[in-house]
N, C-alpha and C positions, 0 to 999 in steps of 0.2 A: 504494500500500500504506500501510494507516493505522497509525504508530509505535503500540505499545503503551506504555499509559501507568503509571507506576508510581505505585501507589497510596499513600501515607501513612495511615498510623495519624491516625483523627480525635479527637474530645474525648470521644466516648464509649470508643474503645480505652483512651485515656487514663486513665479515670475508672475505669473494669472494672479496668485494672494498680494502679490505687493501690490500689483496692477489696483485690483480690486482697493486695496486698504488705502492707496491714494485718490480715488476717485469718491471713497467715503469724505476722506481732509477735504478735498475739494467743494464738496458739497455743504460743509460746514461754514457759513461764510465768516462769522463771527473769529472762527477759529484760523480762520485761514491769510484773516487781515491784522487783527489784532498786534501777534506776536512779530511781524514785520512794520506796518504800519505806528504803530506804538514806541517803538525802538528807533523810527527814519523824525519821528516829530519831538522825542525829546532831543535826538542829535541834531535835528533845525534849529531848536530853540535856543539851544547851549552853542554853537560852533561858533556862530557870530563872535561872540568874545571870547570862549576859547581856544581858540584858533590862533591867536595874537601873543598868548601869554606866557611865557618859557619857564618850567618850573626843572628840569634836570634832564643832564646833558644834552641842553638845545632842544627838546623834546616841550610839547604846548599840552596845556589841560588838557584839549580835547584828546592829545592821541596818549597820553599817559592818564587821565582820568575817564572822559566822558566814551570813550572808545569801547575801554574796559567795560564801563559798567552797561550800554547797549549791549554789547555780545551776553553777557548774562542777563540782561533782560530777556534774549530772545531765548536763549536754552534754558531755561529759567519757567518760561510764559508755556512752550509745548511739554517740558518734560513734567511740570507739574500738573498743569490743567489740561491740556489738549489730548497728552494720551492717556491718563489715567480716566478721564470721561467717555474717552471709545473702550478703552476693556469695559469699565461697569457699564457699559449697554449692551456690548457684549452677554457678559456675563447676567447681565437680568433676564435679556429674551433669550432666553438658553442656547445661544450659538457655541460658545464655550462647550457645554456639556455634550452637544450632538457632537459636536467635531473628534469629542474623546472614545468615541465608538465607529470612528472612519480611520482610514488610515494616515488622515491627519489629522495631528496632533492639534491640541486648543493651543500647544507653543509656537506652531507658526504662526498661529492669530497675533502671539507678542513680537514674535521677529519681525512679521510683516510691520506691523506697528510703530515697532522702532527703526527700522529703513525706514519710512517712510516719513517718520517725527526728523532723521537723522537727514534726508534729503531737503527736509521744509526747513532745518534749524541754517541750514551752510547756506541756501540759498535766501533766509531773513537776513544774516550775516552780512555774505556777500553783497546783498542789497547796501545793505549799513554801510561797508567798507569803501562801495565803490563811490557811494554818493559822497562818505568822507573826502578820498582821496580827490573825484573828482571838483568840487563844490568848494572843502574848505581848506584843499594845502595839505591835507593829511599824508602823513608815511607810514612805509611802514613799520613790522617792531625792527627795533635795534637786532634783538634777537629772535629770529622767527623758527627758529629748531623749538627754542625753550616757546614760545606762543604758541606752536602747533601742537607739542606734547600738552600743554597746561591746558589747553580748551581739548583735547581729547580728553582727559581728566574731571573738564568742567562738567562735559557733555553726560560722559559716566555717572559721576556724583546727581547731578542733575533727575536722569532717568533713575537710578536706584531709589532716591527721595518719591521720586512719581510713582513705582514701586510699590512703595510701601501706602500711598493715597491710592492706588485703585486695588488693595489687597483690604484696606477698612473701610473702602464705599459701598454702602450697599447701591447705590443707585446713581446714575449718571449726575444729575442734580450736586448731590452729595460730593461725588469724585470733584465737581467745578468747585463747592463752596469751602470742602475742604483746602484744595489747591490752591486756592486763591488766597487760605488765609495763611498756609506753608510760605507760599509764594512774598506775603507782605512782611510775614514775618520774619521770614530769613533776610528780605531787602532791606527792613529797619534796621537790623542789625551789622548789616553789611555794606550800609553806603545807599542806599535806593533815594533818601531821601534828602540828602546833603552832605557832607564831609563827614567821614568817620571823627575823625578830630572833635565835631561838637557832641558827640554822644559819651555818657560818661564812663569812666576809663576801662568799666570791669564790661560795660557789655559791647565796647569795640574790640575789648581783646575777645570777648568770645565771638563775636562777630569774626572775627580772622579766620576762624578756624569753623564756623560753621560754613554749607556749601556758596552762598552766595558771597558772601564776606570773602572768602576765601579765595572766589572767581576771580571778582574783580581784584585784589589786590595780587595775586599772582602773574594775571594776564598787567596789569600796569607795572609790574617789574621788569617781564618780557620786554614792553613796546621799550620803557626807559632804557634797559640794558642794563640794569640789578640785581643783584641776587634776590631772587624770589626766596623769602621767609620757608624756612621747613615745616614752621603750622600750618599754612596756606599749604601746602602737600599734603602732610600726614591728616590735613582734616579733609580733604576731598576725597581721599585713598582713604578713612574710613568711613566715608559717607555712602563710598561705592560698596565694600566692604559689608556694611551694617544694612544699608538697604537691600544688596542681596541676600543675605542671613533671615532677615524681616521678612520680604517678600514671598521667600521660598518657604518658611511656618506660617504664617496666617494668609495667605493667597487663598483663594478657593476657586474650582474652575464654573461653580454653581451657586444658587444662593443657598442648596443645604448648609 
């Protein structure tokens, strides 16, 4: 008697779920403006006069402070609210749970997810960067090895944080209002709202080393060409860390 063989999902299954998983972002318009949109008009507003002002090694506000903090606004804006809102819909109208009884898996529904959060994040980015460069004089980092590792870091830390909000959402709603309030939260603490400098001592230093805090001041050592703080690492490396830890025990593919 010849074992039946179980089939895997190939590259075209593959390619059909991203397909599909972009065409859902796409359709989200709120979702799909915001975290671009939101990150091009605080850097309007600021570039005018940061653009002019030299604070270390010839390097202006805008590309050692306001730069830094749009690129975490935008990984920041998808990885906490955007995709953890598409799993718990996921997971409410039971897509998740049927998929766990086909041959594919509810974890491409994450993979696809994340390609597709990770496609939207480079190209909000990208948007930021170029209208920087183009519009206000902006360069780029000093050091761009150490920028490209630190936002691959941001991005991780980011999504593991998101992680752990669509693993305690019961419900789409939920996954937004929690994210949103991750989202302010971590930003007060890490510069969202004005200069770490005015906030008082003990919660900018925790601010350093939580994920947003941490973003921006790691990615503004890159552009400067400074050594990036070891808190700003070891707190994004365990953000990534503890959100896949969290994730992986309270996740559920179902609302049992």
């Amino acid at each position: 008697m010849t074992a039946s063989r179980t089939h895997r999902p190939g590259a075209t299954a593959w390619l059909m779920l991203v397909r599909c998983e972009a065409k859902m972002v796409m359709r989200d318009t709120a979702g799909l403006i915001v975290p671009v949109g939101l990150p091009l008009l605080i850097l309007a507003m600021s570039a005018s006069t940061a653009s002019t002002e030299t604070v270390v090694n010839e390097r202006t506000v805008l590309e050692v402070f306001v730069l830094p903090l749009v690129i975490a606004i935008v990984v920041a804006t998808i990885g906490l609210v955007n995709m953890p809102s598409f799993l718990a819909y996921y997971r409410l109208s039971g897509i998740l749970r049927r998929l766990s009884v086909t041959p594919a898996s509810p974890a491409m529904m994450l993979v696809g997810q994340v390609v597709v959060g990770a496609v939207q994040t480079l190209l909000g980015v990208g948007a930021a960067l170029l209208a920087a460069f183009s519009f206000f004089g902006a360069r780029p980092p000093v050091d761009p090895f150490a920028a490209v590792g630190v936002f691959a870091l941001v991005m991780g830390a980011m999504y593991a944080v998101g992680m752990i909000v669509a693993a305690i959402a019961p419900t789409p709603n939920a996954a937004v209002a929690i994210g949103l309030v991750a989202f302010f939260a971590l930003g007060a603490c890490g510069g969202l709202f004005g200069s770490p400098d005015a906030l008082p001592d003990p919660v900018a230093q925790v601010g350093g080393w939580l994920p947003f805090g941490a973003s921006v001041e790691a990615l503004s050592a890159a552009w400067a060409g400074t050594a990036i703080a070891p808190a700003n690492l070891i707190g994004l490396a365990a953000a990534i860390g503890v959100g896949a830890a969290v994730a992986a025990t309270v996740f559920r593919w179902d609302r049992s």
